[in-house]
C-alpha positions in Angstrom: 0.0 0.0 0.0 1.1 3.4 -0.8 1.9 6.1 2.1 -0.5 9.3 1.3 1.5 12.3 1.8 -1.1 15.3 2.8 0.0 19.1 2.9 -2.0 21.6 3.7 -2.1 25.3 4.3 -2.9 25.6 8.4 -5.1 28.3 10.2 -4.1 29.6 13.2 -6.4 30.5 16.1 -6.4 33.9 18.0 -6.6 36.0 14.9 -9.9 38.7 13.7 -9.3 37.4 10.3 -9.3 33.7 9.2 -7.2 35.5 5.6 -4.7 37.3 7.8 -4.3 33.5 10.1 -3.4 32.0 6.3 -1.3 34.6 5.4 1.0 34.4 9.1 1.1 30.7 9.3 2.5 30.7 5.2 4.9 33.4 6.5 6.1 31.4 9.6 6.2 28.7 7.2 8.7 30.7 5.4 10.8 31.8 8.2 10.9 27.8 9.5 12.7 26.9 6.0 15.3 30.3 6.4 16.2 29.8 10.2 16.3 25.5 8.3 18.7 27.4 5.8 20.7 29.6 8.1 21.0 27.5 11.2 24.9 26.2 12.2 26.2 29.3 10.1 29.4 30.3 11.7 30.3 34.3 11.7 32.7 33.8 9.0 29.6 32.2 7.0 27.2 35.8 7.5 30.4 37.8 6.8 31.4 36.7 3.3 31.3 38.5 0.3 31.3 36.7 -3.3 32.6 40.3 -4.4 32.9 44.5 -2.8 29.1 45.9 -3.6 27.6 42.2 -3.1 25.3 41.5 -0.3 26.4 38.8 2.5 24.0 36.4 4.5 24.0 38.1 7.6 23.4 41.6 5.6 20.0 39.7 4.0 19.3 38.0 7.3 19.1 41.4 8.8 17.5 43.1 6.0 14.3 40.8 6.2 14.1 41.3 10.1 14.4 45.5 9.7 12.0 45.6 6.5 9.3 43.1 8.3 9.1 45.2 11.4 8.6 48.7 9.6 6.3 46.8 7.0 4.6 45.9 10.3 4.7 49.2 11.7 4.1 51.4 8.4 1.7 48.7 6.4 -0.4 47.0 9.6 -0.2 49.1 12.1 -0.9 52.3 9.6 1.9 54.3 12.0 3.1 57.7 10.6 6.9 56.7 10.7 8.5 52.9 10.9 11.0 52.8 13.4 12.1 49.2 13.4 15.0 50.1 15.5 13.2 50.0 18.1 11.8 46.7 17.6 15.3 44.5 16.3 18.0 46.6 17.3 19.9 48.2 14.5 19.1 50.7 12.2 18.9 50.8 8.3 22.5 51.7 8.3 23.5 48.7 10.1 22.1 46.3 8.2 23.5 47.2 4.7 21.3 47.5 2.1 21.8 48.8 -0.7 26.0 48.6 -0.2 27.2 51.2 -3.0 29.1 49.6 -6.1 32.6 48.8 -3.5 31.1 48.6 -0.3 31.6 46.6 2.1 30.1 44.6 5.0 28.5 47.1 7.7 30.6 47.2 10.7 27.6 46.4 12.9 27.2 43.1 12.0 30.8 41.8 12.1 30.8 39.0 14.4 27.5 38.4 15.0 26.8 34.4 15.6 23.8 33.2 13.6 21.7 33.3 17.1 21.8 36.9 16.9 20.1 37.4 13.4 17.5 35.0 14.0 16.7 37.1 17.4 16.1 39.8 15.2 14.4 38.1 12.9 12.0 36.3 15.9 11.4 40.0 17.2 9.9 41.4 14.1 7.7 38.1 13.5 6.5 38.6 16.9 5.5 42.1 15.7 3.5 41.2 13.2 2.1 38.3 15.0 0.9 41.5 17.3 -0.4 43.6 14.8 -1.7 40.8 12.0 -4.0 39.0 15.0 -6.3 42.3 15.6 -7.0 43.1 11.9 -10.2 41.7 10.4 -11.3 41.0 7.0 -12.1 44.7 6.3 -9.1 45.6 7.7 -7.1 43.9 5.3 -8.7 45.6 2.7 -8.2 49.5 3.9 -5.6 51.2 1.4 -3.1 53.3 3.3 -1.0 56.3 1.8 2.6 56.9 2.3 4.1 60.7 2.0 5.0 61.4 -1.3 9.1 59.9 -2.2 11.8 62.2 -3.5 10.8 61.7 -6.9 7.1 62.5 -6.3 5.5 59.4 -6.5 2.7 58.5 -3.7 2.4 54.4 -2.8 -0.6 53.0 -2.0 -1.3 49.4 -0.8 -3.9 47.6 1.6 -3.0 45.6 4.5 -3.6 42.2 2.7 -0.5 43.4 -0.1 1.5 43.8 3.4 0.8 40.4 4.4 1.4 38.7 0.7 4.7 41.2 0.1 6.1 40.0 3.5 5.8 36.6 2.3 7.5 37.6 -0.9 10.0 39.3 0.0 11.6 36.6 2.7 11.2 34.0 -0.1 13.2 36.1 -2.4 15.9 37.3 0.1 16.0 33.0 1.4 16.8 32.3 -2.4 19.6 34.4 -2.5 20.7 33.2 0.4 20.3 30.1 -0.4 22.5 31.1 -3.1 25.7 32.6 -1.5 25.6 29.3 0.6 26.6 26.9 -2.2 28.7 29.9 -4.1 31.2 30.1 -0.6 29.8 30.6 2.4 
């Protein structure tokens, strides 16, 4: 007899919104298979560089921890001004991104064991686990504004986009990482 293999997108309990559950529990799916990825990394591993200008593990790893918790506090919350600092730790300047043509590794992360970057990353998650669990179905579906950029352009997105982007962006940033890994880390 043949095993039957059954997978299946989960539902969390304690949320408003049965869609925003979905959207968490494929997002801590996500974050599972990085932490999977990332886990036993040495310091060495997070610092290297395939070439100057080039992002490094640890740069990405901290990346996806700042950008979720101002997402979070910008794109759920509906907050003025993100200021994931607060929430992980380091600012935008410590964690890299975008490194100039040359540039190298930010100082701030030099050393870091791969403990330290998944506390960040578990700190923003917990954010959003915060703000996703009050929003309800018609919450999801509010379109927020951002001030107008430099260039002039306005953004607007719903809180639903949040949640899917979130998910999109980790998977993105886990496949580059994923990357450096076989290329020399």
């Amino acid at each position: 007899m043949s095993a039957v293999v059954e997978t299946r997108i989960g539902t969390p309990e304690g949320f408003a919104s049965r869609e925003a559950a979905r959207f968490l529990w494929q997002m801590d799916e996500q974050r599972r298979l990085l932490l999977e990825a990332t886990r036993g990394l040495a310091p060495a591993d997070l610092e290297w560089q395939h070439a100057p200008g080039m992002n490094t593990i640890g740069m990405l790893l901290a990346h996806v921890a700042f950008a979720e918790a101002n997402l979070a506090q910008v794109g759920l919350l509906g907050e003025p001004q993100g200021h994931p600092h607060d929430v992980i730790g380091i600012t935008e300047a410590d964690e890299g991104l975008p490194l100039p043509p040359e540039g190298r590794p930010p100082a701030a992360l030099a050393g870091r064991p791969i403990e330290w970057f998944h506390e960040r990353l578990a700190r923003a998650r917990a954010l959003t686990h915060r703000a996703a669990r009050a929003l309800t179905d018609a919450d999801l579906d509010v379109v927020l504004q951002r001030p107008p950029r430099p260039d002039g352009t306005v953004r607007r997105f719903d809180r639903a986009w949040v949640l899917y982007h979130l998910i999109e962006h980790e998977a993105g940033h886990r496949a580059q990482i994923q990357l450096l890994k076989h290329r020399g880390a």
